[in-house]
DRENTORKOL-3810 file (N, C-alpha, C; in nm, 4 decimals):
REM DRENTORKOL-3810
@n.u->-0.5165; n.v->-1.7637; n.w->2.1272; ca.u->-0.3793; ca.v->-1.8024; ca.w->2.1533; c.u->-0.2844; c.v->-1.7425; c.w->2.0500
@n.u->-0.3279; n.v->-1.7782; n.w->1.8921; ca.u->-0.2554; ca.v->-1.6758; ca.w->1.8254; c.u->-0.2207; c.v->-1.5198; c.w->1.8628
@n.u->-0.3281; n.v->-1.4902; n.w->1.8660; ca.u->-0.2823; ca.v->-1.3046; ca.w->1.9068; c.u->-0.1499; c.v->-1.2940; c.w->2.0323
@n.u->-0.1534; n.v->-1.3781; n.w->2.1273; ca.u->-0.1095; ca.v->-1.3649; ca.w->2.2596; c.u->0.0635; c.v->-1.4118; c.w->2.1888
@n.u->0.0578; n.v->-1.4509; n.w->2.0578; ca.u->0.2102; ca.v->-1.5201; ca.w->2.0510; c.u->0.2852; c.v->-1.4006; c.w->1.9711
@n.u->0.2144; n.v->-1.3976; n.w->1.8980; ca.u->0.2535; ca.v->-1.2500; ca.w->1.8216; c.u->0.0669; c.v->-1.2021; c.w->1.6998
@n.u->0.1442; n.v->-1.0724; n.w->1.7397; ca.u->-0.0562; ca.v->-1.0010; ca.w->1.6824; c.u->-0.0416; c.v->-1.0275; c.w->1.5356
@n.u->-0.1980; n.v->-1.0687; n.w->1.4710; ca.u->-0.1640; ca.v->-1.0734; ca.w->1.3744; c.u->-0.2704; c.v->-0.9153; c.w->1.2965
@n.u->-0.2153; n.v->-0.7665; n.w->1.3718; ca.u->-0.1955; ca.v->-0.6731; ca.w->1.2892; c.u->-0.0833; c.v->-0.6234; c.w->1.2426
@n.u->-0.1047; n.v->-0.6285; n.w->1.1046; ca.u->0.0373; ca.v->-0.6478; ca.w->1.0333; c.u->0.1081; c.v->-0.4970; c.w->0.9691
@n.u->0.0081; n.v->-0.4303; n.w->1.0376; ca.u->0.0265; ca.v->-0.2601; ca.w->1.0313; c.u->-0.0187; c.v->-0.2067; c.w->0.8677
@n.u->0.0128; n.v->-0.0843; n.w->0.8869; ca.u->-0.0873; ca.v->-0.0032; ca.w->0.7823; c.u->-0.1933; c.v->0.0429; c.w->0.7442
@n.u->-0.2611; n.v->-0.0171; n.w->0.9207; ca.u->-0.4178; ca.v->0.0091; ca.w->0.9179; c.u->-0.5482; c.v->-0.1721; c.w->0.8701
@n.u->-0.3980; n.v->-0.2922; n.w->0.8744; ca.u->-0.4754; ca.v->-0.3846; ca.w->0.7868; c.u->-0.4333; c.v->-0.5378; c.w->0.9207
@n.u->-0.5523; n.v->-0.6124; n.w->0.9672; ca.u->-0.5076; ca.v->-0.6943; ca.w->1.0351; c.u->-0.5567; c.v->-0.8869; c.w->0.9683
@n.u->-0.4540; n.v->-0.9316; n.w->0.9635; ca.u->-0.4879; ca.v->-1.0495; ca.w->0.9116; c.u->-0.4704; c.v->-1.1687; c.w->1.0275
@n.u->-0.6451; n.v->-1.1880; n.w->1.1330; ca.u->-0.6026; ca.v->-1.2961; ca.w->1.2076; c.u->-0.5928; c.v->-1.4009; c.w->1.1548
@n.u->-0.5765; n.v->-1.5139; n.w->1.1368; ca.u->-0.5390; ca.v->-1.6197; ca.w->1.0568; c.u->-0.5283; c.v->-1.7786; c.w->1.1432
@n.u->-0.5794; n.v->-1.8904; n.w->1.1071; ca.u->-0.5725; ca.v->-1.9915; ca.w->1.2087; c.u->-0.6200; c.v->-2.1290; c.w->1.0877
@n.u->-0.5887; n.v->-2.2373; n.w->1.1924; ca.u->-0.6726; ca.v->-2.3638; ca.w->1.1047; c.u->-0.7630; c.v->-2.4246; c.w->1.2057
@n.u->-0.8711; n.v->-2.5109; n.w->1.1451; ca.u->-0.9676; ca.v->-2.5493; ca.w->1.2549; c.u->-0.9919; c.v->-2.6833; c.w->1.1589
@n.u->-1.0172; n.v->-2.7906; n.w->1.2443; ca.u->-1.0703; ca.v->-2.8866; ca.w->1.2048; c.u->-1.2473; c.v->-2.8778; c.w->1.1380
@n.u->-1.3056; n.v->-2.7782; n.w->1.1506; ca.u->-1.4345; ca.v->-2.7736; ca.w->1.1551; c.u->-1.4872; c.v->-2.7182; c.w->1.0203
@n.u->-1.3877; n.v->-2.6737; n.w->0.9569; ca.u->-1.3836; ca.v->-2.5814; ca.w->0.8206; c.u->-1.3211; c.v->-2.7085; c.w->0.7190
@n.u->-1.4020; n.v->-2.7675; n.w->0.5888; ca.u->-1.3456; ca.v->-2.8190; ca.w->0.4793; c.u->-1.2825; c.v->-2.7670; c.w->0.3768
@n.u->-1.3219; n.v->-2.6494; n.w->0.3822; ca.u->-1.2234; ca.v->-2.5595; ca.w->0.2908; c.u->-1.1772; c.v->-2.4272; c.w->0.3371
@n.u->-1.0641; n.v->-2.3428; n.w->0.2630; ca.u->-1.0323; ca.v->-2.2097; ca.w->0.2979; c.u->-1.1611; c.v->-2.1339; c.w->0.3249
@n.u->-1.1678; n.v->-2.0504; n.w->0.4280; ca.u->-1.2556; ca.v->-1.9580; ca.w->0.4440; c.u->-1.2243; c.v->-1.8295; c.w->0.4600
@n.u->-1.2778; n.v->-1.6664; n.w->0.4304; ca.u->-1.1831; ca.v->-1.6030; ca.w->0.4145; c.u->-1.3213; c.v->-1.4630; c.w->0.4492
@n.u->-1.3108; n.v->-1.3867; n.w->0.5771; ca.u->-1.4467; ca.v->-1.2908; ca.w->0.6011; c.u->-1.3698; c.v->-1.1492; c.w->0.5748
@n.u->-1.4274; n.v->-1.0736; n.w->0.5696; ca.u->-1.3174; ca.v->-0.9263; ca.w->0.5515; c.u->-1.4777; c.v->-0.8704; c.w->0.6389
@n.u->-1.3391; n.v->-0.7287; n.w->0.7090; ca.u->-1.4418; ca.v->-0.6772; ca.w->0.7992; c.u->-1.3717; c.v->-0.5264; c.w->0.7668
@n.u->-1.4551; n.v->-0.4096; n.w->0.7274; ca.u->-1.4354; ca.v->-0.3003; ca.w->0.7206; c.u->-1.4585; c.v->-0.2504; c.w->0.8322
@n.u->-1.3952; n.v->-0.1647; n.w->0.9492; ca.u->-1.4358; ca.v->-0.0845; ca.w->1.0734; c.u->-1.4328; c.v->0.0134; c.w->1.0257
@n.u->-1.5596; n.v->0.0795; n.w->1.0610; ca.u->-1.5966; ca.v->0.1962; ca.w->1.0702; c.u->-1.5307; c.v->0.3396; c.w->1.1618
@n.u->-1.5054; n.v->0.2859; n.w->1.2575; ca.u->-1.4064; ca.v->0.3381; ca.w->1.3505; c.u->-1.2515; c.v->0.2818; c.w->1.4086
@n.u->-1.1548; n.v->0.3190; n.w->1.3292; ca.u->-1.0110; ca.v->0.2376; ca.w->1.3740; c.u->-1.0327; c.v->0.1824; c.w->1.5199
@n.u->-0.9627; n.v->0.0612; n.w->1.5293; ca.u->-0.9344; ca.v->-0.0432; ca.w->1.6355; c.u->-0.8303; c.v->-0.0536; c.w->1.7070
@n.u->-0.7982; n.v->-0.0794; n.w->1.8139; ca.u->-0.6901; ca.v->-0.0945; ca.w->1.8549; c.u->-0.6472; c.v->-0.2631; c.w->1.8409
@n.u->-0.5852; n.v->-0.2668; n.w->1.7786; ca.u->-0.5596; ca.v->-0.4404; ca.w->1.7178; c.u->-0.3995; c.v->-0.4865; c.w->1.7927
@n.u->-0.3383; n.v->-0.3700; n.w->1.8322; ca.u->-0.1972; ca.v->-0.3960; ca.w->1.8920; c.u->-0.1183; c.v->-0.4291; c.w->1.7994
@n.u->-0.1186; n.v->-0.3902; n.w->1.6745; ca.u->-0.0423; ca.v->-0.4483; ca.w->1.5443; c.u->0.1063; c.v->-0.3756; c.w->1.5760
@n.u->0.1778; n.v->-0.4524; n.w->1.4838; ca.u->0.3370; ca.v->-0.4084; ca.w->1.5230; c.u->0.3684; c.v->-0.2904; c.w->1.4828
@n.u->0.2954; n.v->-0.2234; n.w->1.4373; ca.u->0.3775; ca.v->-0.0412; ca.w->1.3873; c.u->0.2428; c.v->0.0621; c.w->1.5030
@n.u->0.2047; n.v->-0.0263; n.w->1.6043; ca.u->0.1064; ca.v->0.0439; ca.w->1.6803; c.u->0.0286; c.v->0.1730; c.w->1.6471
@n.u->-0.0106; n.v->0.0896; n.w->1.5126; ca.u->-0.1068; ca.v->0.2213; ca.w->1.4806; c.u->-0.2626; c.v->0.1194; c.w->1.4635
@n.u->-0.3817; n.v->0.1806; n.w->1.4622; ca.u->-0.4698; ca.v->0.1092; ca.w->1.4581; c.u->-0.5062; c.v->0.0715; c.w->1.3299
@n.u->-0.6276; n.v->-0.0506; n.w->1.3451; ca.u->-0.6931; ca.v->-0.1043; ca.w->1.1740; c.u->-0.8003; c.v->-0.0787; c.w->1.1815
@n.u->-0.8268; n.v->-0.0733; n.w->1.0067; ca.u->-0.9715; ca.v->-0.0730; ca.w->0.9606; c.u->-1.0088; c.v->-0.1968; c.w->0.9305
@n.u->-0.9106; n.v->-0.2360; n.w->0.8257; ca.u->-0.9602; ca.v->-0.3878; ca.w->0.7370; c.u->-0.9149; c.v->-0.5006; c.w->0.8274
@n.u->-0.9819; n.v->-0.5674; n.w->0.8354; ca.u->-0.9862; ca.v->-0.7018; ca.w->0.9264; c.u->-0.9892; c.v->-0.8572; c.w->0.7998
@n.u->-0.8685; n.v->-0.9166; n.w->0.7511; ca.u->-0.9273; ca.v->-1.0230; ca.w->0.7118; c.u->-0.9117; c.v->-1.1717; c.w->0.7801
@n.u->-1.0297; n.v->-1.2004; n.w->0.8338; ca.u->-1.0175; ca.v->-1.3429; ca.w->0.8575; c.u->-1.0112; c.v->-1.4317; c.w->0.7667
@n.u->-0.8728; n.v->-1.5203; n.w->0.7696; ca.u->-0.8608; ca.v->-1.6404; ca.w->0.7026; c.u->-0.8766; c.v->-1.7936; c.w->0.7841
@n.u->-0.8714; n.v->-1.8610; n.w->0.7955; ca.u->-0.9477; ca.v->-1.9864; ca.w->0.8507; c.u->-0.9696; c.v->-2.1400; c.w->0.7316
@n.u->-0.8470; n.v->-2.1668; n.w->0.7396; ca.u->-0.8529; ca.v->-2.3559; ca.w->0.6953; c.u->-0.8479; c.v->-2.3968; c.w->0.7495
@n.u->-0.8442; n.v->-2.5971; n.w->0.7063; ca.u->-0.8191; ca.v->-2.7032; ca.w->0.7752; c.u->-0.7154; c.v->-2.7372; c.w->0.7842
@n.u->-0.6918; n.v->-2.8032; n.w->0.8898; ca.u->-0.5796; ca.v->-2.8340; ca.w->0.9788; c.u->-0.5097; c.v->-2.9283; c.w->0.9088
@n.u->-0.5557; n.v->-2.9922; n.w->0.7729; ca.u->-0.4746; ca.v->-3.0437; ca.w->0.7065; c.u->-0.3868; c.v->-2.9772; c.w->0.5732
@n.u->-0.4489; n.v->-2.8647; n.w->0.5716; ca.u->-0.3993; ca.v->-2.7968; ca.w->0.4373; c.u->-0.3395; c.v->-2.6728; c.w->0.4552
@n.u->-0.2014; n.v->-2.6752; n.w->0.4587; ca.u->-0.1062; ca.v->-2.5611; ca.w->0.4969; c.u->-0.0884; c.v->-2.4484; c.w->0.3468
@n.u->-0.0771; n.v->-2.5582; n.w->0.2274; ca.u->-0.0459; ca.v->-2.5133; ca.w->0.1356; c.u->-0.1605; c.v->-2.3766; c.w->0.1019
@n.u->-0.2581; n.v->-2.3994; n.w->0.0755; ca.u->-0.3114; ca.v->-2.3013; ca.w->0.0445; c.u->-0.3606; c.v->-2.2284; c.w->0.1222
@n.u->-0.3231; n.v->-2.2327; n.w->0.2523; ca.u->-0.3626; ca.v->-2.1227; ca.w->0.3611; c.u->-0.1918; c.v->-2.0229; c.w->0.3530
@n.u->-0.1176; n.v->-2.0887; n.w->0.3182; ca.u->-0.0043; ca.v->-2.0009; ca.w->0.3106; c.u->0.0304; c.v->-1.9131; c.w->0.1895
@n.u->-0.0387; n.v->-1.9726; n.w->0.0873; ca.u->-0.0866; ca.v->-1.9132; ca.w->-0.0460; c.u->-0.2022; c.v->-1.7678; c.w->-0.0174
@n.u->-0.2977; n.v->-1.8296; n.w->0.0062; ca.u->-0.3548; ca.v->-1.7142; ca.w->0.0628; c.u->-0.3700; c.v->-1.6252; c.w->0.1517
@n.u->-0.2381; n.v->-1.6177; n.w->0.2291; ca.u->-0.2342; ca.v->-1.4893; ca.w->0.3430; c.u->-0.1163; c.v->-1.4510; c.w->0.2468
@n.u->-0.0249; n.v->-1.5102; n.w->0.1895; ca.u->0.0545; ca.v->-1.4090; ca.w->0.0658; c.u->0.0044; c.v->-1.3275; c.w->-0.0593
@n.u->-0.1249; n.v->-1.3999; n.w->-0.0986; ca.u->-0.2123; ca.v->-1.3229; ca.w->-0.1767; c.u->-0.2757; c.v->-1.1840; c.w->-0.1152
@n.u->-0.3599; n.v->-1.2155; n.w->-0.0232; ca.u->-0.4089; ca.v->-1.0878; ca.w->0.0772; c.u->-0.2875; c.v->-0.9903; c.w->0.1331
@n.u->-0.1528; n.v->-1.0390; n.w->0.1384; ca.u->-0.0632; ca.v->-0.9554; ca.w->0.1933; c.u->-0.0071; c.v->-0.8440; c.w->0.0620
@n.u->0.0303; n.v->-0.9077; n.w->-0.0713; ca.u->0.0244; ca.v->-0.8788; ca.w->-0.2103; c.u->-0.0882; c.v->-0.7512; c.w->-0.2424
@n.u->-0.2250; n.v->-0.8039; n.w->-0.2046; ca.u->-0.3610; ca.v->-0.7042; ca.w->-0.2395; c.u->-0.3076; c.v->-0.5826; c.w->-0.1646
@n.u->-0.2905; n.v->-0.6182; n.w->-0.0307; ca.u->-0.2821; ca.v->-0.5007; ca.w->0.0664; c.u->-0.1789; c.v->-0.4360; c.w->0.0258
@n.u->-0.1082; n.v->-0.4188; n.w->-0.0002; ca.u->0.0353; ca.v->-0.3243; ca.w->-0.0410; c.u->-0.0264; c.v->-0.2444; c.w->-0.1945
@n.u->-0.0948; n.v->-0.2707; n.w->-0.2418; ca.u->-0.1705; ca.v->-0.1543; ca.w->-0.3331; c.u->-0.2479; c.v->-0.0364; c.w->-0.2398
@n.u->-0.1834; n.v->0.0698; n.w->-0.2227; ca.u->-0.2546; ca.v->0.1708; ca.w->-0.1592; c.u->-0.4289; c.v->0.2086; c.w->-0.1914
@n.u->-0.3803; n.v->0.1833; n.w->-0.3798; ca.u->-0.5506; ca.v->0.2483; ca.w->-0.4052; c.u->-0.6280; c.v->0.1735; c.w->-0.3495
@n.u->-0.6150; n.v->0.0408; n.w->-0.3653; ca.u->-0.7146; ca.v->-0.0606; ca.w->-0.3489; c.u->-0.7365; c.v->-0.0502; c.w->-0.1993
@n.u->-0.6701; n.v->-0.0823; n.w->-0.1260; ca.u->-0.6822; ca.v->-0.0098; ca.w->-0.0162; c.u->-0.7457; c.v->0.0833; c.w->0.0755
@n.u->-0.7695; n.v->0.1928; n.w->0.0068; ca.u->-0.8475; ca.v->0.2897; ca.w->0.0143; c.u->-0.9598; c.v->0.2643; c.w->-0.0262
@n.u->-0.9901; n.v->0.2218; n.w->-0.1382; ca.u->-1.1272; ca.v->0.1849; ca.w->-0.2244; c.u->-1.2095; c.v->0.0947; c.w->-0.0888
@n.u->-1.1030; n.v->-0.0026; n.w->-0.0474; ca.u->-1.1914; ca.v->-0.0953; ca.w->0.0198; c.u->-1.2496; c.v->-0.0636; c.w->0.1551
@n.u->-1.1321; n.v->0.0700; n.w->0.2055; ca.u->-1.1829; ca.v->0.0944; ca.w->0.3041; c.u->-1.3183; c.v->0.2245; c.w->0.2950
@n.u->-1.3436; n.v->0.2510; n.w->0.1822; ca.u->-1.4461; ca.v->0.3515; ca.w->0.1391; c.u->-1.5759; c.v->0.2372; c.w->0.0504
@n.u->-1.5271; n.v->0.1519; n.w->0.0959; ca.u->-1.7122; ca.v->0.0881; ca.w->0.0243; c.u->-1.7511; c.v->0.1134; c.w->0.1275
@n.u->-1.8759; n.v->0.1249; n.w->0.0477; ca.u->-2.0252; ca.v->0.1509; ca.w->0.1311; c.u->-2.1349; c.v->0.0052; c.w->0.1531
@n.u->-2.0747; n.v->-0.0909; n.w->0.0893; ca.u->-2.1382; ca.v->-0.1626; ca.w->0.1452; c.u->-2.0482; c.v->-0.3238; c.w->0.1274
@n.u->-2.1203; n.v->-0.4442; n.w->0.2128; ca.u->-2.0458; ca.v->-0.5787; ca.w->0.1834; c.u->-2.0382; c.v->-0.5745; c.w->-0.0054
@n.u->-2.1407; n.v->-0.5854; n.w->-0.0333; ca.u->-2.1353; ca.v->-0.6165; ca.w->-0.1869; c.u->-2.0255; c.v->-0.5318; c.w->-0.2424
@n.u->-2.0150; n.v->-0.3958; n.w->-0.2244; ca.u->-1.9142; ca.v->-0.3253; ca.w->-0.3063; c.u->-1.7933; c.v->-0.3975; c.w->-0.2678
@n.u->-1.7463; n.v->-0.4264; n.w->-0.1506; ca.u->-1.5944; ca.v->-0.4829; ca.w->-0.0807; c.u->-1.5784; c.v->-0.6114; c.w->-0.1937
@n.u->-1.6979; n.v->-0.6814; n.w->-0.1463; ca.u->-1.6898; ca.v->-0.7974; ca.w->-0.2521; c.u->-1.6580; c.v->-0.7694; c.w->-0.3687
@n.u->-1.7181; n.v->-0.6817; n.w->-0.4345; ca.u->-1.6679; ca.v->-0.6606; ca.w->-0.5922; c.u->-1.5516; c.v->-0.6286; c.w->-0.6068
@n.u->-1.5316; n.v->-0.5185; n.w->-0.5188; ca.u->-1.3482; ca.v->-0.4595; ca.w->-0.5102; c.u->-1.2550; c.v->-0.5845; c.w->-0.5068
@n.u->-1.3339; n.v->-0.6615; n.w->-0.3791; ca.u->-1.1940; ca.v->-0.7439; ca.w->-0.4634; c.u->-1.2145; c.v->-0.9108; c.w->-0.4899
@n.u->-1.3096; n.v->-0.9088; n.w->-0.5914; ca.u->-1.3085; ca.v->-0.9774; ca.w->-0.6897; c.u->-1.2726; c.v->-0.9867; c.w->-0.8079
@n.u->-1.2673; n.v->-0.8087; n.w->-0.8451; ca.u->-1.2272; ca.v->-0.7574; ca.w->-0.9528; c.u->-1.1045; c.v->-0.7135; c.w->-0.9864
@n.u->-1.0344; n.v->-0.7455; n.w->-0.8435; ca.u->-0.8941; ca.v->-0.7130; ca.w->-0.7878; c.u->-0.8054; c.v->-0.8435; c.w->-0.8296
@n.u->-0.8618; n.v->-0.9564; n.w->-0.7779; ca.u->-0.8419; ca.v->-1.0912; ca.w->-0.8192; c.u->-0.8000; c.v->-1.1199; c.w->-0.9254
@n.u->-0.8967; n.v->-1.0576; n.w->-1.0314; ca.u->-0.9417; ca.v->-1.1322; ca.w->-1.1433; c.u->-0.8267; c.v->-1.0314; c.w->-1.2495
@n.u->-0.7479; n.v->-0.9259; n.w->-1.1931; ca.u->-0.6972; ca.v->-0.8928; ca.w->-1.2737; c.u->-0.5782; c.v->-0.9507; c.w->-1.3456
END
């Protein structure tokens, strides 16, 4: 239903679907590198690589709105960007940006 209201590719090659569910106790947060660009229908109709799913509970706005401004923040660094879309594996993504985080 989200996608159908407005997409949540937010262009640049980077799509952040985003939702709350009763079924999740805390923020949850998957990143998906594509191997082959997507057609995601994002608003500058160009396709994505990086996919991050975010996913809280339906009671906690605050830090689900915190963290799609954080991930929106990461994404506007080109290098990092690139880096993430050139790991070679989950673990490297993970490190990229853990180490991204932590700066």
């Amino acid at each position: 239903m989200r996608e159908q209201t407005r997409s949540t590719g937010i262009g640049a090659g980077i799509a952040i679907p985003h939702g709350k569910c009763k079924a999740v106790k805390e923020l949850v947060m998957a990143v998906g590198i594509a191997g082959e660009p997507i057609d995601f229908e994002s608003i500058d109709e160009k396709p994505v690589t990086i996919v991050i799913l975010l996913v809280s509970p339906a009671d906690q706005t605050g830090p689900h709105i915190q963290a799609l401004a954080r991930i929106s923040r990461l994404m506007l660094d080109e290098q990092f960007k690139q880096s993430l879309n050139e790991a070679g594996s989950a673990e490297e993504a993970y490190e990229l940006l853990s180490n991204k985080e932590n700066e």
